[in-house]
C-alpha positions in Angstrom: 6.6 -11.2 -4.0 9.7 -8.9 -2.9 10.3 -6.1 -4.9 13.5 -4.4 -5.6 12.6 -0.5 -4.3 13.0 2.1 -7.1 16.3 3.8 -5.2 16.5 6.7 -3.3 17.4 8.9 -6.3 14.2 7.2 -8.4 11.3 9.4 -10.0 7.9 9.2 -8.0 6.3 8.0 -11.3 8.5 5.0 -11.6 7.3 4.3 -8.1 4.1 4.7 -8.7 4.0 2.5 -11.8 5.5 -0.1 -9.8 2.4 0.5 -7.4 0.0 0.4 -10.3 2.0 -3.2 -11.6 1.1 -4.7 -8.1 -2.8 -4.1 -8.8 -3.1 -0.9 -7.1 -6.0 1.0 -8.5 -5.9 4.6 -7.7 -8.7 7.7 -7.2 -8.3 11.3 -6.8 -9.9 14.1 -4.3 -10.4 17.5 -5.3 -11.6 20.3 -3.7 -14.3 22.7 -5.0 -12.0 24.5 -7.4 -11.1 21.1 -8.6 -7.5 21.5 -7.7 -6.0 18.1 -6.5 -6.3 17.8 -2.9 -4.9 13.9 -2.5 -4.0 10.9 -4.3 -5.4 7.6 -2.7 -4.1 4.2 -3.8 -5.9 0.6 -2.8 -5.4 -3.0 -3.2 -7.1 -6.0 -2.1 -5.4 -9.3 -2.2 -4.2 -12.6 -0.1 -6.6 -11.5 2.8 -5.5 -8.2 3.1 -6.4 -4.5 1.9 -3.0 -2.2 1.4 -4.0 1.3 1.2 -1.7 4.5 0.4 -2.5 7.9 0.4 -0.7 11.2 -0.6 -1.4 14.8 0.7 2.0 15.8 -1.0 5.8 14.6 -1.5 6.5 14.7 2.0 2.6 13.7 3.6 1.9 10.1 2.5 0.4 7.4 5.0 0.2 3.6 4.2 -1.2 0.9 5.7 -2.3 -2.7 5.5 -5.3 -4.5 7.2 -7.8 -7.6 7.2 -9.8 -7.6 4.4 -12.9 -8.4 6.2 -12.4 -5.1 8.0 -15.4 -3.2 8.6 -14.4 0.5 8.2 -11.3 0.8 6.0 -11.0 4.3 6.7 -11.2 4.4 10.3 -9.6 0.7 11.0 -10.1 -1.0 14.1 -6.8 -3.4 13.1 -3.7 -3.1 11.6 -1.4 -5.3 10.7 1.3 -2.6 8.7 1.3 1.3 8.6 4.1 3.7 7.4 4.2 7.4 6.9 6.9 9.8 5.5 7.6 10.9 2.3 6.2 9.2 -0.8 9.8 8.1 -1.8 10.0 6.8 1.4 6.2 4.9 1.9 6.4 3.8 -1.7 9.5 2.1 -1.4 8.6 0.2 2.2 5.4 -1.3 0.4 7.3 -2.5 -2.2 9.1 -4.2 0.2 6.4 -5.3 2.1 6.1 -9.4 2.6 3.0 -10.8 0.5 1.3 -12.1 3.0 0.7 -15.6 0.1 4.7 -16.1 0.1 4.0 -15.8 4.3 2.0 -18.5 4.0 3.8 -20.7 2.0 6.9 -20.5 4.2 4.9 -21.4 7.0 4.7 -25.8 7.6 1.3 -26.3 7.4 -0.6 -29.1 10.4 -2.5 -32.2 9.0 -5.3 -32.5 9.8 -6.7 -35.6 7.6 
């Protein structure tokens, strides 16, 4: 599904919530005053594993890999990454192809 991207002059939280409406589930780190240190986003779907995290407005990283990836952190392949500001990131995986529409597009062999 292609999603329109919130606009350059959009709120992060609209973003966000348009994250969160795609199935992204989200976590927080803190450190050991309990201050917000990131914000880490992660979705699994269509064979693939998009994952977004923000170490502030201008320090977010995104990227997309096989789900049957061993070390999600620490990937060994990636198909998609982005970083920039969250505006920015947000708005190219919004964007981004599902990789279920990719398939669909694509004429399929028999085999029977």
């Amino acid at each position: 599904m292609y999603l329109q991207p919130v606009g350059p002059h959009g709120r992060i939280d609209r973003r966000l919530i348009a994250l969160r409406v795609l199935g992204f589930q989200f976590g927080v780190r803190r450190d050991s005053s309990g201050a917000v240190v990131a914000l880490a986003g992660c979705r699994a779907h269509h064979g693939v594993i998009d994952i977004v995290q923000f170490y502030g407005e201008h320090d977010v990283d995104a990227t997309r890999i096989p789900d049957d990836e061993p070390d999600i952190l620490f990937p060994r392949t990636t198909i998609w990454r982005a970083t920039g500001t969250a505006a920015d990131v947000i708005d190219d995986l919004l964007t981004l192809a599902d990789p279920a529409l990719e398939d669909a597009r694509t004429p399929r062999r028999n085999t029977s």
